[in-house]
mmCIF file as Biopython writes it, N, C-alpha, C and O atoms, coordinates in Angstrom:
data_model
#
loop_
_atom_site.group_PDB
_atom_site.id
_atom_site.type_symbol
_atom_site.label_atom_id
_atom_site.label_alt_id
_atom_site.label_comp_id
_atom_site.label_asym_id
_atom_site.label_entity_id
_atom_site.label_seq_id
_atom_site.pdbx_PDB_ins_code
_atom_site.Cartn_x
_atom_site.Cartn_y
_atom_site.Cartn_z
_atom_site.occupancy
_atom_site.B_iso_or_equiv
_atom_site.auth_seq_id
_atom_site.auth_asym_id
_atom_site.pdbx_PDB_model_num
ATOM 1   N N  . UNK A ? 1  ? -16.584 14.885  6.706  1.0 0.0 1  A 1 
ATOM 2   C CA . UNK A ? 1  ? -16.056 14.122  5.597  1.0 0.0 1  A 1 
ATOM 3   C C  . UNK A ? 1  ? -17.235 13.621  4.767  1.0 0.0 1  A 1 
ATOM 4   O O  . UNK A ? 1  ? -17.936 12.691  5.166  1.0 0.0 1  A 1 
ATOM 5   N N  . UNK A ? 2  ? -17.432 14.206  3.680  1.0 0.0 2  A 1 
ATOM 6   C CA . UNK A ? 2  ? -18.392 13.710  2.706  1.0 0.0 2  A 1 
ATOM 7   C C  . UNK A ? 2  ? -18.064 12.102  2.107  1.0 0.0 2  A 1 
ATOM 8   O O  . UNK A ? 2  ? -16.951 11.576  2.078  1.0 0.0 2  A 1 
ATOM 9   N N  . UNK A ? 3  ? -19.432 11.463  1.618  1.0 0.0 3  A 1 
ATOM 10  C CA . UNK A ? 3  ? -18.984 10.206  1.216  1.0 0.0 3  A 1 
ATOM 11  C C  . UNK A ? 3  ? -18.130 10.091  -0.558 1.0 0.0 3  A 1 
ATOM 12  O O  . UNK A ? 3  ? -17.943 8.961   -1.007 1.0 0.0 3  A 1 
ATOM 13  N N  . UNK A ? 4  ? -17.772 11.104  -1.245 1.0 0.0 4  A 1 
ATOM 14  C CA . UNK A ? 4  ? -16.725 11.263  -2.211 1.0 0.0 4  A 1 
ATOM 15  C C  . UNK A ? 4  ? -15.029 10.893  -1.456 1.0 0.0 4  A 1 
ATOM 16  O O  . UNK A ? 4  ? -14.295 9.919   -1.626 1.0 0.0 4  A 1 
ATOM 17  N N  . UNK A ? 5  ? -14.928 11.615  -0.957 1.0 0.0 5  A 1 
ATOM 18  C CA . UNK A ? 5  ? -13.650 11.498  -0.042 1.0 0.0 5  A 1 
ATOM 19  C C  . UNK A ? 5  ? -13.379 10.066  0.624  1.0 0.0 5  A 1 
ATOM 20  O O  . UNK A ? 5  ? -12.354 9.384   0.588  1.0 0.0 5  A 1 
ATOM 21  N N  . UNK A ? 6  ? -14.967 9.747   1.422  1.0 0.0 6  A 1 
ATOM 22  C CA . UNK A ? 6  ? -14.090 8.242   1.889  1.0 0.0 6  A 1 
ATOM 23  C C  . UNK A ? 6  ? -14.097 7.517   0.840  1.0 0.0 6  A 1 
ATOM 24  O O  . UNK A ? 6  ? -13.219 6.665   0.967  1.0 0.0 6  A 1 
ATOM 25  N N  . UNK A ? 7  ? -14.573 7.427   -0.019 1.0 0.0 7  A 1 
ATOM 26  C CA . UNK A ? 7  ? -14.693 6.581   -1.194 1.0 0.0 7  A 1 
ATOM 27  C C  . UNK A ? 7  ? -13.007 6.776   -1.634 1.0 0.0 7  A 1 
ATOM 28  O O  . UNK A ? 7  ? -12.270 5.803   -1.475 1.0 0.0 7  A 1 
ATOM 29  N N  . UNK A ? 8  ? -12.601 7.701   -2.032 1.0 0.0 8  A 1 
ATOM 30  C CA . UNK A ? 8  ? -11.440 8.095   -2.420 1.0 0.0 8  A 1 
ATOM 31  C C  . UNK A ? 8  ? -9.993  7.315   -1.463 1.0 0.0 8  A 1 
ATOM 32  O O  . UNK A ? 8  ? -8.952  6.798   -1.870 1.0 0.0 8  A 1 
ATOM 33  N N  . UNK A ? 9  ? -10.439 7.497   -0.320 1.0 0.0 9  A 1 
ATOM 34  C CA . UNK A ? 9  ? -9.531  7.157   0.324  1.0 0.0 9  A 1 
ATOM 35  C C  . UNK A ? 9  ? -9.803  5.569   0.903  1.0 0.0 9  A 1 
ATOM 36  O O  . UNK A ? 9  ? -8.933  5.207   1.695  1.0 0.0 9  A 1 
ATOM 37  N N  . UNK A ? 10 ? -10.663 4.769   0.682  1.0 0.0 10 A 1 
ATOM 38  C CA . UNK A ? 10 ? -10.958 3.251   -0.031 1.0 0.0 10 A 1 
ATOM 39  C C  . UNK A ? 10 ? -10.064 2.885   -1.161 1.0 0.0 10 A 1 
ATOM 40  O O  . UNK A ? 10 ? -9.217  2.035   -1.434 1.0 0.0 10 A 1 
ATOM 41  N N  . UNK A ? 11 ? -10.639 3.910   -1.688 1.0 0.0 11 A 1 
ATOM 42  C CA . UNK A ? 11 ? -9.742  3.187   -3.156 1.0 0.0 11 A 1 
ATOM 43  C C  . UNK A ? 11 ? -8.254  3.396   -3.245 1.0 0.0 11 A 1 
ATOM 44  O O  . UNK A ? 11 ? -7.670  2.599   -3.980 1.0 0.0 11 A 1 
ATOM 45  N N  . UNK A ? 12 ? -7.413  4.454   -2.547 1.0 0.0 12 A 1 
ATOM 46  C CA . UNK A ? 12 ? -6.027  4.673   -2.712 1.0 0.0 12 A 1 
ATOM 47  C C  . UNK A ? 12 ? -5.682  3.929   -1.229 1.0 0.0 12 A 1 
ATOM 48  O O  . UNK A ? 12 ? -4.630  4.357   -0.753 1.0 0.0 12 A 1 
ATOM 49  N N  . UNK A ? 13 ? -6.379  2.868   -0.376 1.0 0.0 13 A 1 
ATOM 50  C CA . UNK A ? 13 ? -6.117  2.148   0.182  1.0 0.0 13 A 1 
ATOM 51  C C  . UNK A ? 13 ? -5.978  0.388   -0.422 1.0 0.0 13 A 1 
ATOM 52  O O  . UNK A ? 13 ? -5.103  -0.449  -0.201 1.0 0.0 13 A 1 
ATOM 53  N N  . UNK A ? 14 ? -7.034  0.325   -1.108 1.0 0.0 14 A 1 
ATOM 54  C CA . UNK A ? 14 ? -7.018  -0.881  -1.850 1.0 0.0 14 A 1 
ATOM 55  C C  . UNK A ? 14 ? -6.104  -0.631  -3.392 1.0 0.0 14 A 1 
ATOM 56  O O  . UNK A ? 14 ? -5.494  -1.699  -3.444 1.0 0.0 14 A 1 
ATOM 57  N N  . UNK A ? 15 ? -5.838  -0.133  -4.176 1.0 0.0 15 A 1 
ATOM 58  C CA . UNK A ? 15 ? -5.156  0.172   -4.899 1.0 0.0 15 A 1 
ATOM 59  C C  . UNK A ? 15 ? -3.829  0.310   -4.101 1.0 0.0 15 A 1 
ATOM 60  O O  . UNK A ? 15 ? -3.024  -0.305  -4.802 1.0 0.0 15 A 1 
ATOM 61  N N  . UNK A ? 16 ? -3.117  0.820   -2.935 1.0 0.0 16 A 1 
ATOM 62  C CA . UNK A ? 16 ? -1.873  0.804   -2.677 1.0 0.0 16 A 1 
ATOM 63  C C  . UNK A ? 16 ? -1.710  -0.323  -2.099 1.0 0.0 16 A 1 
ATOM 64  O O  . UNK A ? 16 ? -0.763  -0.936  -2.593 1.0 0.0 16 A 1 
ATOM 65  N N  . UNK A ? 17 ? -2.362  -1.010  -1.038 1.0 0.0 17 A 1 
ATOM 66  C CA . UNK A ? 17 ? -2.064  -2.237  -0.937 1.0 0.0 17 A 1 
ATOM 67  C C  . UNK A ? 17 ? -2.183  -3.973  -2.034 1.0 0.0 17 A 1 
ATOM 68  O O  . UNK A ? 17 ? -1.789  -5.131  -1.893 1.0 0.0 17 A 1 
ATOM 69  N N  . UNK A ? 18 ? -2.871  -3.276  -2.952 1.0 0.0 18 A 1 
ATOM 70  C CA . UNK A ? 18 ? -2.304  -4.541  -4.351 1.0 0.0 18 A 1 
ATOM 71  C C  . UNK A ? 18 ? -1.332  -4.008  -5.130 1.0 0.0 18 A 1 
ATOM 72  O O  . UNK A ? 18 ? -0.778  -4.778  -5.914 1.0 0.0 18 A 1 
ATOM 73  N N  . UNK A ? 19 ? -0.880  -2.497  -5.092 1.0 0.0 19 A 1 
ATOM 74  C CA . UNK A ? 19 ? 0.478   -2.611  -5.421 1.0 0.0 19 A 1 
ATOM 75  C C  . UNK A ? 19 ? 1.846   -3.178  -4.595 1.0 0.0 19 A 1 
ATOM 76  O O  . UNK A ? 19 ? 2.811   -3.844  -4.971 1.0 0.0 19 A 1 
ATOM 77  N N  . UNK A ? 20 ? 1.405   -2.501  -3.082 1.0 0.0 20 A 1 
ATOM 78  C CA . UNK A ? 20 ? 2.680   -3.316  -2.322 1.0 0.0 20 A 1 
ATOM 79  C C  . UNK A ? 20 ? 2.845   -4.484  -2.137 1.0 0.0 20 A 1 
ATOM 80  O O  . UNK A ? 20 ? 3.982   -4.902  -1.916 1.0 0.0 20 A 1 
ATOM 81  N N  . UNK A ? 21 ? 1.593   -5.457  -2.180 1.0 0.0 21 A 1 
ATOM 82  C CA . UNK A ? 21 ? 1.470   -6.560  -2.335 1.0 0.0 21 A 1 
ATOM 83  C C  . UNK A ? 21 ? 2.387   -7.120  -3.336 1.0 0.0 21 A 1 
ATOM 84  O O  . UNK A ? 21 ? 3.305   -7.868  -2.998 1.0 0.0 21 A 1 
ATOM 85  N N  . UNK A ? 22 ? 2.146   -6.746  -4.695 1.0 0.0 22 A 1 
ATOM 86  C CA . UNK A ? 22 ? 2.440   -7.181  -5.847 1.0 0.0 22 A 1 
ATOM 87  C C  . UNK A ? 22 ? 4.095   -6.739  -5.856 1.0 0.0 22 A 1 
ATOM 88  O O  . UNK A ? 22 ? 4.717   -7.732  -6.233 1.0 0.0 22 A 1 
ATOM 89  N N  . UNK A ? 23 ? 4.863   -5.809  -5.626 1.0 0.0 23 A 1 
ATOM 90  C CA . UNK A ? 23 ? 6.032   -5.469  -5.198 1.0 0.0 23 A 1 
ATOM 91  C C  . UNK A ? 23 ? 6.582   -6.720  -4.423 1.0 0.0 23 A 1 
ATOM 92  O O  . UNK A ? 23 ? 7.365   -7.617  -4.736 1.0 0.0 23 A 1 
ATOM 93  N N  . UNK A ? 24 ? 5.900   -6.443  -3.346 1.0 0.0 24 A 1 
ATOM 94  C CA . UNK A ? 24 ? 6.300   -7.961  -1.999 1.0 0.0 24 A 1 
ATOM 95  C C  . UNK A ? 24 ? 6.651   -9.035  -2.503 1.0 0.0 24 A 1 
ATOM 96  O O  . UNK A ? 24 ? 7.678   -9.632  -2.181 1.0 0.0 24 A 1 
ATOM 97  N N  . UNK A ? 25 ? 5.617   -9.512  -3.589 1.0 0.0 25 A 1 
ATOM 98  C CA . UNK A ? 25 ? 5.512   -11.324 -3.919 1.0 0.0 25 A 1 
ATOM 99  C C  . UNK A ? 25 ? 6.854   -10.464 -5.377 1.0 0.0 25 A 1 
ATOM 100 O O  . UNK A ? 25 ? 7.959   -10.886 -5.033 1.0 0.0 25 A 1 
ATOM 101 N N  . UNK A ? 26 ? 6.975   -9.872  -6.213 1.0 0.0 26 A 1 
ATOM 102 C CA . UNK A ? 26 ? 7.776   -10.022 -7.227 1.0 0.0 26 A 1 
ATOM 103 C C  . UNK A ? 26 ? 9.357   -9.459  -6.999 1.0 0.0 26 A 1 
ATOM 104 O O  . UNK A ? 26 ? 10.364  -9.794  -7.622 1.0 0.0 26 A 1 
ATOM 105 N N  . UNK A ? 27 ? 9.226   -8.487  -5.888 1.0 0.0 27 A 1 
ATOM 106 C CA . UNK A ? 27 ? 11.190  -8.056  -5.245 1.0 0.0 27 A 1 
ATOM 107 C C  . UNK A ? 27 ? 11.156  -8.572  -4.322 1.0 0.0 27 A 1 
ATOM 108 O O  . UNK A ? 27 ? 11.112  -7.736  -3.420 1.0 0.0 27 A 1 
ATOM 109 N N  . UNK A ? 28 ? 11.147  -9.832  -3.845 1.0 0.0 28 A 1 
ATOM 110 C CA . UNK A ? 28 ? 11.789  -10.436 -2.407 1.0 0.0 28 A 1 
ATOM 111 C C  . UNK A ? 28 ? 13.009  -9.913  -2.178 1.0 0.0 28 A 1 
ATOM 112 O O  . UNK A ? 28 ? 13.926  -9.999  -2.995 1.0 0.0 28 A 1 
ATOM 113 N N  . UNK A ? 29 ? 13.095  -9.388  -1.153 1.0 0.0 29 A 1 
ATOM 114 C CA . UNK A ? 29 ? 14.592  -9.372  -0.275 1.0 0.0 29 A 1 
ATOM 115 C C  . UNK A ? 29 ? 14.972  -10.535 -0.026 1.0 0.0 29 A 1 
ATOM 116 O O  . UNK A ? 29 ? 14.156  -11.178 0.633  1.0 0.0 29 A 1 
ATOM 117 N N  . UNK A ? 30 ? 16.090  -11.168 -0.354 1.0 0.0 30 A 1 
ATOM 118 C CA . UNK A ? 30 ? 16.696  -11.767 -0.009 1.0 0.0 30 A 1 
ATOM 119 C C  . UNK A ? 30 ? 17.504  -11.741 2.036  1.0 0.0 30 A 1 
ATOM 120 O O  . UNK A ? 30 ? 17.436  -12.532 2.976  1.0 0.0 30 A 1 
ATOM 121 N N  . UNK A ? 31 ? 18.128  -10.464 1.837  1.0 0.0 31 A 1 
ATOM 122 C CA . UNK A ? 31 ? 18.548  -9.905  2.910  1.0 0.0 31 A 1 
ATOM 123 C C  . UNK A ? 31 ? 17.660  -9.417  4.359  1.0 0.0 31 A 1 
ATOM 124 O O  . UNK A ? 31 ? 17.960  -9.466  5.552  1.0 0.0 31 A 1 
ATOM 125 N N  . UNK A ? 32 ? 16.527  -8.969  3.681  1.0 0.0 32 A 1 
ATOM 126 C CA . UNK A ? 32 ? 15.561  -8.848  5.223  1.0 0.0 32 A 1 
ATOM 127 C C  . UNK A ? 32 ? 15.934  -6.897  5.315  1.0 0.0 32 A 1 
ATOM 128 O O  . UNK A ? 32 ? 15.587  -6.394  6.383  1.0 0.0 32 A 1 
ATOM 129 N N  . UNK A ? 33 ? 16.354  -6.263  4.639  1.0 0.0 33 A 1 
ATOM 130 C CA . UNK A ? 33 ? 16.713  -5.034  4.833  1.0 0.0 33 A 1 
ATOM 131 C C  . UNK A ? 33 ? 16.164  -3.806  4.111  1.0 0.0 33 A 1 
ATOM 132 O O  . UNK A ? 33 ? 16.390  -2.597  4.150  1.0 0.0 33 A 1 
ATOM 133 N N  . UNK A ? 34 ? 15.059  -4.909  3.197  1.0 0.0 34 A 1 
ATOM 134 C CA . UNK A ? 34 ? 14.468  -4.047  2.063  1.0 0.0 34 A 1 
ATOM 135 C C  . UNK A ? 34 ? 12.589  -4.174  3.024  1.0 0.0 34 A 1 
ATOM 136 O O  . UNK A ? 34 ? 11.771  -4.961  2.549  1.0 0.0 34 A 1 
ATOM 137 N N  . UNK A ? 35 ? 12.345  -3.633  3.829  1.0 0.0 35 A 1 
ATOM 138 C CA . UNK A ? 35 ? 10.909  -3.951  4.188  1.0 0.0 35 A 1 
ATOM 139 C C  . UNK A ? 35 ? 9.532   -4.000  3.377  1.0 0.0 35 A 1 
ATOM 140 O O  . UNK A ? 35 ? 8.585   -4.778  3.494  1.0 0.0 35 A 1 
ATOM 141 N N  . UNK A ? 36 ? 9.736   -2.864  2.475  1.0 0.0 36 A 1 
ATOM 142 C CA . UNK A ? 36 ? 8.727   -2.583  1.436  1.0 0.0 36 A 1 
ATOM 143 C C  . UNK A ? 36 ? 8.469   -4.049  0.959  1.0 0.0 36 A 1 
ATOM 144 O O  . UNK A ? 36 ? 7.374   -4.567  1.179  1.0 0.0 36 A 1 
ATOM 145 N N  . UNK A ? 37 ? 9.434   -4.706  0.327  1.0 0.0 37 A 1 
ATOM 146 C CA . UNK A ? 37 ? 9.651   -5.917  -0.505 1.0 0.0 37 A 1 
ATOM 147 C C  . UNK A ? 37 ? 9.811   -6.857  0.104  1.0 0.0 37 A 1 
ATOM 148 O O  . UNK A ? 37 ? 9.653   -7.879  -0.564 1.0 0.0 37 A 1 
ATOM 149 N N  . UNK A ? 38 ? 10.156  -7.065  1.473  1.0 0.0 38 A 1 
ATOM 150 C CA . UNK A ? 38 ? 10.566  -8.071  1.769  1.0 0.0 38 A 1 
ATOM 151 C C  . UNK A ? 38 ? 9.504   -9.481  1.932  1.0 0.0 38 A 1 
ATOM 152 O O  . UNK A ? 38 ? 9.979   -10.613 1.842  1.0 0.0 38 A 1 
ATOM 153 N N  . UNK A ? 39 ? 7.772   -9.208  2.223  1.0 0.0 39 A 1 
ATOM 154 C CA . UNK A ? 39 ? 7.205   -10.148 2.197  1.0 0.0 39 A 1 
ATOM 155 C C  . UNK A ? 39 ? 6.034   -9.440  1.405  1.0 0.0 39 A 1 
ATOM 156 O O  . UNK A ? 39 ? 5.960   -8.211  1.390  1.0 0.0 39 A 1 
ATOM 157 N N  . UNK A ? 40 ? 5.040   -10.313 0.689  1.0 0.0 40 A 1 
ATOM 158 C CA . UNK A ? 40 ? 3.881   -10.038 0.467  1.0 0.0 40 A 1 
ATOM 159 C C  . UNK A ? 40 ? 2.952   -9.095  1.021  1.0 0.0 40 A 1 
ATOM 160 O O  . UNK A ? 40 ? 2.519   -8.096  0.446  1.0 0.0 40 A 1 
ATOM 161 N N  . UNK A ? 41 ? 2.593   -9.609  2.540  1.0 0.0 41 A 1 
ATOM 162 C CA . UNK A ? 41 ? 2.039   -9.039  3.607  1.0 0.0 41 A 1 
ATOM 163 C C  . UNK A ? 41 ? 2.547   -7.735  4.134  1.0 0.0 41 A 1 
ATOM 164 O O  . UNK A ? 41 ? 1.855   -6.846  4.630  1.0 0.0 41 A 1 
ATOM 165 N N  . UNK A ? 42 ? 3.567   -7.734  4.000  1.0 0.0 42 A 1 
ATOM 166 C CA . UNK A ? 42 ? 4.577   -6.494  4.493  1.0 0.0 42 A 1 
ATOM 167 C C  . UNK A ? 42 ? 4.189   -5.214  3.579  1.0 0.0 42 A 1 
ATOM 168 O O  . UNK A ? 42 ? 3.833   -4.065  3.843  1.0 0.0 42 A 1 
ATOM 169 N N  . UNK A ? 43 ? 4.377   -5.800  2.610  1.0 0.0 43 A 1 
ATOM 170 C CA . UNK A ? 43 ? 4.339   -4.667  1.014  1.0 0.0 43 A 1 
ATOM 171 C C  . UNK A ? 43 ? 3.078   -4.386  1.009  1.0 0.0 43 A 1 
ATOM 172 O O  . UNK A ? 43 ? 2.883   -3.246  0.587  1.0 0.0 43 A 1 
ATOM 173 N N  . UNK A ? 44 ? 1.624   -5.245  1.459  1.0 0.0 44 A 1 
ATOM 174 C CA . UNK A ? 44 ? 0.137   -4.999  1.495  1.0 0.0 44 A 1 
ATOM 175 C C  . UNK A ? 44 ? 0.041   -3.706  2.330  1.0 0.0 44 A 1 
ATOM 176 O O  . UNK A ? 44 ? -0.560  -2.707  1.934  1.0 0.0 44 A 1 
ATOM 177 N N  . UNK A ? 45 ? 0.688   -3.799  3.534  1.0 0.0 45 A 1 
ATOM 178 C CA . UNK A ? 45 ? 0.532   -2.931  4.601  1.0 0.0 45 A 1 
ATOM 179 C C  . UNK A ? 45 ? 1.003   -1.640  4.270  1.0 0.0 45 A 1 
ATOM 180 O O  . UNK A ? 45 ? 0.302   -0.634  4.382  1.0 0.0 45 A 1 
ATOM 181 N N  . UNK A ? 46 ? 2.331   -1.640  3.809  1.0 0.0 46 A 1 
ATOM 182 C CA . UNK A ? 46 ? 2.761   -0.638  3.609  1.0 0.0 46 A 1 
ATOM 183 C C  . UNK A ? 46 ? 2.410   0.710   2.199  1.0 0.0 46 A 1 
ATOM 184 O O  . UNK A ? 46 ? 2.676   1.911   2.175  1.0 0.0 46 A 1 
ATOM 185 N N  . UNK A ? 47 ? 1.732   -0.182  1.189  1.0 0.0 47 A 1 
ATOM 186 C CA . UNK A ? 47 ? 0.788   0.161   0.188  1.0 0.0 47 A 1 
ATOM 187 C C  . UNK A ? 47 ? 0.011   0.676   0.841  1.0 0.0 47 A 1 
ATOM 188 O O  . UNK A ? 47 ? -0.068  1.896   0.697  1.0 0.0 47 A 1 
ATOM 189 N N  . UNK A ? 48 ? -0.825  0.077   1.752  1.0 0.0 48 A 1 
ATOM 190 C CA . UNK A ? 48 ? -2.135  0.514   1.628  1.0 0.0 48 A 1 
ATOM 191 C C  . UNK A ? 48 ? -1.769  1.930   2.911  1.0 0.0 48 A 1 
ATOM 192 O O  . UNK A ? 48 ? -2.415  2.977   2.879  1.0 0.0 48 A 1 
ATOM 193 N N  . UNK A ? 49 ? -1.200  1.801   3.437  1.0 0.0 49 A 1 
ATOM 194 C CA . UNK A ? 49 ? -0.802  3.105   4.237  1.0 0.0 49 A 1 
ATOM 195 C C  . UNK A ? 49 ? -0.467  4.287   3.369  1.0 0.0 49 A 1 
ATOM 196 O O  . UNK A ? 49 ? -1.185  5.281   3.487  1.0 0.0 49 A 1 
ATOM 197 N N  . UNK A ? 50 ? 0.527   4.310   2.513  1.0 0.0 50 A 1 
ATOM 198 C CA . UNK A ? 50 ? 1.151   4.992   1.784  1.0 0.0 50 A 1 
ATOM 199 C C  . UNK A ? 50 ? -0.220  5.622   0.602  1.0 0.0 50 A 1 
ATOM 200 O O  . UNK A ? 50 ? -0.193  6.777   0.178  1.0 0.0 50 A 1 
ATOM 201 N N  . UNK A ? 51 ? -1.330  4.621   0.224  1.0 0.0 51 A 1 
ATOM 202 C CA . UNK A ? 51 ? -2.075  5.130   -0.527 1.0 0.0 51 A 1 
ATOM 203 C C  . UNK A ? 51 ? -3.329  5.776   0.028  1.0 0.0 51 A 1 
ATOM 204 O O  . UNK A ? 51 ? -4.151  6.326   -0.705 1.0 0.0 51 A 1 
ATOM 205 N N  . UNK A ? 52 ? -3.445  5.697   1.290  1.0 0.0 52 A 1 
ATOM 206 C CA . UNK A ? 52 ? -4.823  6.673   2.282  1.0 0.0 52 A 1 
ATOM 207 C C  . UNK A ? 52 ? -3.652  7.573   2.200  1.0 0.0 52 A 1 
ATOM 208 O O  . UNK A ? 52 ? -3.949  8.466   1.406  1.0 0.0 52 A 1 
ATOM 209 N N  . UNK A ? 53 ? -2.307  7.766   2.717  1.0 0.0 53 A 1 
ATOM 210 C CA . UNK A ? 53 ? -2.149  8.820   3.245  1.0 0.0 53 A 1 
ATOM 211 C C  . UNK A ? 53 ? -2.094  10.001  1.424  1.0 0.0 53 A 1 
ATOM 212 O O  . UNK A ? 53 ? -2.446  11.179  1.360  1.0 0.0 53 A 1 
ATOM 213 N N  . UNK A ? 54 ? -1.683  9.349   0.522  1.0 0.0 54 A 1 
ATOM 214 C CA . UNK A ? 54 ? -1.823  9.827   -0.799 1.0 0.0 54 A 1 
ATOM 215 C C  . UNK A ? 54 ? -3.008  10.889  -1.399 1.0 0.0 54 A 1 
ATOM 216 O O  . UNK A ? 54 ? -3.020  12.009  -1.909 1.0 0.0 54 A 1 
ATOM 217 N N  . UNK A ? 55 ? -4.145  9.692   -0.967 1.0 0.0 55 A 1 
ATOM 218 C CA . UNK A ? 55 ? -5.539  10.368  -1.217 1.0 0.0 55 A 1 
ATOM 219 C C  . UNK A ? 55 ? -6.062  11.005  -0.579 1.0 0.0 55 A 1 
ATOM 220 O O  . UNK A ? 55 ? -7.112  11.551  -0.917 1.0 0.0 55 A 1 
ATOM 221 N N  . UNK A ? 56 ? -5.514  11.151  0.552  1.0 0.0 56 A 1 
ATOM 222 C CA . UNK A ? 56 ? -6.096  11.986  2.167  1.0 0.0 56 A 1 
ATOM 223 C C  . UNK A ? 56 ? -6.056  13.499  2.199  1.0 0.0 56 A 1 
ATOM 224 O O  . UNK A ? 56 ? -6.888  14.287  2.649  1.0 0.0 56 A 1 
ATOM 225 N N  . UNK A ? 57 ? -4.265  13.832  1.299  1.0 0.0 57 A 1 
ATOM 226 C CA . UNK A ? 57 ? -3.723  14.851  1.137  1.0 0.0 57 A 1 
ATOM 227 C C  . UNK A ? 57 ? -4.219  16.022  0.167  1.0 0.0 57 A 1 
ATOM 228 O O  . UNK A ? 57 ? -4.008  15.651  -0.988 1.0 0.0 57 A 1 
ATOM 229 N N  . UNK A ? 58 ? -4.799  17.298  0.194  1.0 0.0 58 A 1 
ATOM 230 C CA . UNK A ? 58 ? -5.523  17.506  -0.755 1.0 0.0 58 A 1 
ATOM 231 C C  . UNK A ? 58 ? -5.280  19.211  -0.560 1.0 0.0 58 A 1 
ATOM 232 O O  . UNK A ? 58 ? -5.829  20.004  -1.324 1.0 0.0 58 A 1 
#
């Protein structure tokens, strides 16, 4: 793994987790059934998973 790539996959880690973040804190679930949205922290995690596995893919 060259250092272009991890760089890449840094950034579609930090970039997906301040989007799920930002999802989290602005669509609260009310209900508890929406996970993506349902907390801040929740939506961080799930961003930032969703954006390594994004940039990983090639």
């Amino acid at each position: 793994m060259d250092r272009s790539q991890i760089i890449r996959i840094v950034a579609g880690i930090v970039v997906g987790g301040a989007l799920g973040a930002l999802m989290g804190y602005f669509g609260k679930c009310t209900s508890g059934t929406c996970p993506l949205t349902s907390t801040p922290w929740r939506g961080a995690i799930y961003g930032a998973v969703l954006g390594a596995l994004f940039t990983s893919m090639r």
